[in-house]
C-alpha positions in Angstrom: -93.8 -98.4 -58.2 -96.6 -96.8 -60.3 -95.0 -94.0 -62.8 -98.7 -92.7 -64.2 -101.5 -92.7 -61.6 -104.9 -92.1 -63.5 -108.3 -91.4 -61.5 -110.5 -90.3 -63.8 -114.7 -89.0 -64.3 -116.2 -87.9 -67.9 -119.8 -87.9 -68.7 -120.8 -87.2 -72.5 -124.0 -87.5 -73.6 -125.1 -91.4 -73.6 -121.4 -92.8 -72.1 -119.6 -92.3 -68.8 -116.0 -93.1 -68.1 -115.0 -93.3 -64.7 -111.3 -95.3 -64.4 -109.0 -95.4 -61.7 -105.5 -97.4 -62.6 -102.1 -97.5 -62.2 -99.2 -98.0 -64.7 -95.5 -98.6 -64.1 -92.8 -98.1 -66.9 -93.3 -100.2 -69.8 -95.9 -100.7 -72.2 -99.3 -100.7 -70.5 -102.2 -101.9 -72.7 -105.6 -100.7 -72.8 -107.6 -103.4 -74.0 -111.7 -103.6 -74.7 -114.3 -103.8 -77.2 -114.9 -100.5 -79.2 -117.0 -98.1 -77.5 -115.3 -99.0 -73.8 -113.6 -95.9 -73.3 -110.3 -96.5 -74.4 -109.7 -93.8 -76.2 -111.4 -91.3 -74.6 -109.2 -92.4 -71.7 -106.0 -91.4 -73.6 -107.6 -88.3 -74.9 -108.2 -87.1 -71.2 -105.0 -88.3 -70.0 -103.2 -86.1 -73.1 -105.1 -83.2 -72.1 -107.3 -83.5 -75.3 -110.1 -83.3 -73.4 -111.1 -81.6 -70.3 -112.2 -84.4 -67.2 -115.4 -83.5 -65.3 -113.4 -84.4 -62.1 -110.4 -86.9 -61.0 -106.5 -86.6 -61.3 -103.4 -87.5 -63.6 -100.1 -87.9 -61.7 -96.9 -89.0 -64.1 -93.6 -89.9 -62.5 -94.7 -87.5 -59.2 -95.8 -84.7 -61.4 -99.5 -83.6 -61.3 -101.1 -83.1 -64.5 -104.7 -83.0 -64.1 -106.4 -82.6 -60.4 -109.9 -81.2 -60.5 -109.9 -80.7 -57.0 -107.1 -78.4 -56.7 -107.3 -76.7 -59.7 -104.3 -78.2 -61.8 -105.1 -78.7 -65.2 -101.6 -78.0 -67.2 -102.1 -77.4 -71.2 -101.2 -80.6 -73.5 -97.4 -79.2 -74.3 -96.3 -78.9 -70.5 -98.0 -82.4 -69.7 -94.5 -83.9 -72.0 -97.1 -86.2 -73.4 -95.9 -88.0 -76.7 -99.4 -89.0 -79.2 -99.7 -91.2 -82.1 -103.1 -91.4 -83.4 -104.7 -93.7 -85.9 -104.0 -91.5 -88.5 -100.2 -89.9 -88.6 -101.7 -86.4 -89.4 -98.4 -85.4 -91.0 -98.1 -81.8 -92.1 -98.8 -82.8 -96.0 -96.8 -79.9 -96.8 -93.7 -80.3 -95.1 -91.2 -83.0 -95.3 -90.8 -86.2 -93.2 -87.8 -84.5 -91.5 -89.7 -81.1 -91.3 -92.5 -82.8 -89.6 -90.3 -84.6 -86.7 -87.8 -81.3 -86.5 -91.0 -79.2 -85.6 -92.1 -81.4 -82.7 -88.6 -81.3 -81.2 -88.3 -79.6 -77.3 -85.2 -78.4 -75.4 -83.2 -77.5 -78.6 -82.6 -73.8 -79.9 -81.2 -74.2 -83.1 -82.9 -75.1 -86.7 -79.9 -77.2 -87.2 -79.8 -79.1 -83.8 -83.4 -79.7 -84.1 -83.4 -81.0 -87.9 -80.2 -82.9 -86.5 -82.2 -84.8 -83.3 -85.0 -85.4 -85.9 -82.6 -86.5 -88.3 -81.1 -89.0 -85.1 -85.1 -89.9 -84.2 -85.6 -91.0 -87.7 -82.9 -93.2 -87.9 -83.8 -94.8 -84.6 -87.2 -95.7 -86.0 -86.1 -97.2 -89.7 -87.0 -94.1 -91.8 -83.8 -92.2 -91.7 -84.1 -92.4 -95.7 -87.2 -91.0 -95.8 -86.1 -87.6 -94.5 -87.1 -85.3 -97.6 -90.0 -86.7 -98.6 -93.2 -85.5 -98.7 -96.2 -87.2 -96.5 -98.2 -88.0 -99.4 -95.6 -90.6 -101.2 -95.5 -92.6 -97.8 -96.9 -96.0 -97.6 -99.2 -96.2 -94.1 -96.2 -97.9 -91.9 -94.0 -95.2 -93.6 -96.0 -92.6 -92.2 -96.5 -94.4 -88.4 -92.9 -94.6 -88.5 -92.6 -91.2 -88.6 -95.3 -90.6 -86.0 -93.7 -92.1 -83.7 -90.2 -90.7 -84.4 -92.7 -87.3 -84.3 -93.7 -88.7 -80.8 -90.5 -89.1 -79.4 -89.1 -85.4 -80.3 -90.5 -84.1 -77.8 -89.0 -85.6 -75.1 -91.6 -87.1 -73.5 -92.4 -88.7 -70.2 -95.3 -90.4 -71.4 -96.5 -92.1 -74.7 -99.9 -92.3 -76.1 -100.7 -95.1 -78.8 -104.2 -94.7 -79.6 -104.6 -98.4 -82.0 -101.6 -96.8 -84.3 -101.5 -100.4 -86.2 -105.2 -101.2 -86.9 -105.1 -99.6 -90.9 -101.8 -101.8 -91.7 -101.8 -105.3 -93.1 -100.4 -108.1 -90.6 -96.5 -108.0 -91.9 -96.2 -104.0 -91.6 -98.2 -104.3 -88.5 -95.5 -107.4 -87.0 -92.6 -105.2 -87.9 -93.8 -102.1 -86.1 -95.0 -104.3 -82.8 -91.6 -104.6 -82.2 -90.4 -101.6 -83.3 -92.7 -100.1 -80.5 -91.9 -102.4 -77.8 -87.7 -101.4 -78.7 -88.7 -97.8 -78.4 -90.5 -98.4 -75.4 -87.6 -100.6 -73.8 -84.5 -98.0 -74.9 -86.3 -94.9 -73.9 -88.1 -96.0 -70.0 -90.8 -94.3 -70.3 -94.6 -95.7 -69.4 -96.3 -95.7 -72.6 -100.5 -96.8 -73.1 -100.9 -98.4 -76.0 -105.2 -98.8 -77.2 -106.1 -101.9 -78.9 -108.9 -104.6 -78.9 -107.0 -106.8 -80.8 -106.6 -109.5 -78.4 -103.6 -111.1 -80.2 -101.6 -107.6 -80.0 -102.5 -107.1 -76.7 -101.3 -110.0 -76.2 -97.7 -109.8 -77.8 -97.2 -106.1 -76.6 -98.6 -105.9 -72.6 -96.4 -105.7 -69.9 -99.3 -104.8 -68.2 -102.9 -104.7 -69.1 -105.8 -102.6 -68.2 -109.2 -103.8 -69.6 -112.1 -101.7 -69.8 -115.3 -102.6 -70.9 -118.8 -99.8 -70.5 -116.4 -97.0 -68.9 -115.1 -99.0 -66.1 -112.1 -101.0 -65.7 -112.6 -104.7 -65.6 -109.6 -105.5 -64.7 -105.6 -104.6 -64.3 -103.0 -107.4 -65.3 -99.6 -107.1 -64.0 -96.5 -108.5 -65.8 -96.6 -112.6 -66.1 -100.6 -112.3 -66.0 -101.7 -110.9 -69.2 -102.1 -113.9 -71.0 -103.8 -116.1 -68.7 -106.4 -112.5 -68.3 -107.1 -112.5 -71.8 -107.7 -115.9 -72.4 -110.5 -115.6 -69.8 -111.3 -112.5 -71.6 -111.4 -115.0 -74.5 -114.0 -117.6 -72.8 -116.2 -114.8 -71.3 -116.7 -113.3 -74.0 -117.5 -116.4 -76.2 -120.1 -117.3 -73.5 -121.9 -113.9 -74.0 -122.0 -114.1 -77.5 -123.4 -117.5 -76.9 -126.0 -115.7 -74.5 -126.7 -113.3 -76.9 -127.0 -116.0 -79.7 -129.6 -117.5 -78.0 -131.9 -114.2 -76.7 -132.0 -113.6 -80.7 -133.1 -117.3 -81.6 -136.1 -116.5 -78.6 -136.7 -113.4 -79.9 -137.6 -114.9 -83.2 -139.2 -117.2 -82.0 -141.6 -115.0 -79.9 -141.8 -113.0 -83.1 -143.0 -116.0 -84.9 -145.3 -117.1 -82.3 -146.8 -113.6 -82.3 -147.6 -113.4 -86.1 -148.9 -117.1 -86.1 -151.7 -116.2 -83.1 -152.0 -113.0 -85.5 -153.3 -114.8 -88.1 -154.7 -117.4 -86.5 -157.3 -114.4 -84.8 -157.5 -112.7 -87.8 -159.1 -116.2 -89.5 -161.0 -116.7 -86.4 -162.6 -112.7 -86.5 -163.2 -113.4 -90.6 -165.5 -116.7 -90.0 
């Protein structure tokens, strides 16, 4: 049973998206080259962005349906977002940061205690007073996604949250996603076109490439996808290899008869 249900139309001014796919809980992965839509893709599905036309269900709840009107503000779509960049408040501590995200709890001190709890769950409990500036960047996307979580949300967003980190710090946080992903059940779209990430996070994948989806990869059949992502894509960089070698060599062909007629017109 599918938990988020995307159908989805955008047209800027040299790209359209237009994606239909469904996601069950777990981590889904959007995989592709840059410039396939992935993120705009999230973005829409966040309520970052407007759709020209489609629909968003999430667990049975209607998000976004052009057709009928429904288009419910970022807050009320329970959406949890971590970006590239953390974009901490710099002036506020780590625990200030996660405390202000925090839904469903009146209190200053219940909320600075859940963030204090979220925190913990994600290994940065000890980073609670600090300031955003003194974090390292998996300090920081540690606290993003404790951030995330606060909120409560049905949904994650994980728009290629690793790609600035070197591979140790980026090893330790893969599976510090996948754990939050596993002990909290909620569908969560992680954005990457790092084939070997994709590979080690994906319960499911959906690859996009131009706008479209390619293709949607259940559990058990993400690897055997992406390693014929792996041979296409080899064979059209091959293709390509060898439009630019006849390309120069029209090119070369083209100044030699240039020359050759300039002689000829000179005698």
């Amino acid at each position: 049973m599918s938990a988020l249900a995307v159908s989805l139309r955008h047209r800027l001014e040299r790209f359209e998206l237009d994606v239909r796919f469904e996601v069950p809980v777990g981590l889904t992965v959007l995989f592709g080259p840059s410039g396939a839509g992935k993120s705009l893709t999230l973005a829409l599905v966040a309520g970052l962005r407007r759709a020209d036309a489609g629909r968003v269900e999430l667990s049975g709840r209607t998000l976004f349906d052009s057709e009928r009107g429904v288009d419910l503000p970022t807050r009320q779509r329970r959406v949890g977002f971590v970006f590239q960049d953390a974009l901490l408040l710099p002036h506020r501590s780590v625990l200030d940061n996660v405390a202000l995200a925090v839904r469903d709890e009146r209190s200053r001190r219940s909320r600075r205690a859940r963030a204090h709890a979220l925190l913990e769950e994600v290994g940065a409990v000890e980073l609670a007073p600090a300031r955003p500036s003194t974090l390292s960047g998996g300090q920081r996307q540690r606290v993003a996604l404790a951030r995330a979580l606060a909120g409560s949300p049905d949904l994650l967003l994980l728009d290629e949250p690793l790609s600035a980190l070197d591979d140790p710090v980026r090893e330790r946080l893969r599976r510090l996603v996948r754990e939050v992903v596993e002990s909290h059940r909620v569908p969560a779209l992680f954005v990457t076109h790092d084939r070997d990430e994709a590979a080690v996070l994906a319960d499911a994948l959906v690859r996009l490439r131009a706008g479209r989806v390619e293709e949607v990869v259940e559990r058990g059949g993400v690897g055997e996808a992406l390693a014929r992502s792996s041979g296409a894509e080899r064979e059209l960089a091959a293709a390509h290899a060898r439009i630019r070698e006849l390309e120069r060599a029209l090119a070369d062909a083209g100044r030699a008869t240039s020359v050759v007629e300039r002689r000829a017109h000179a005698e």
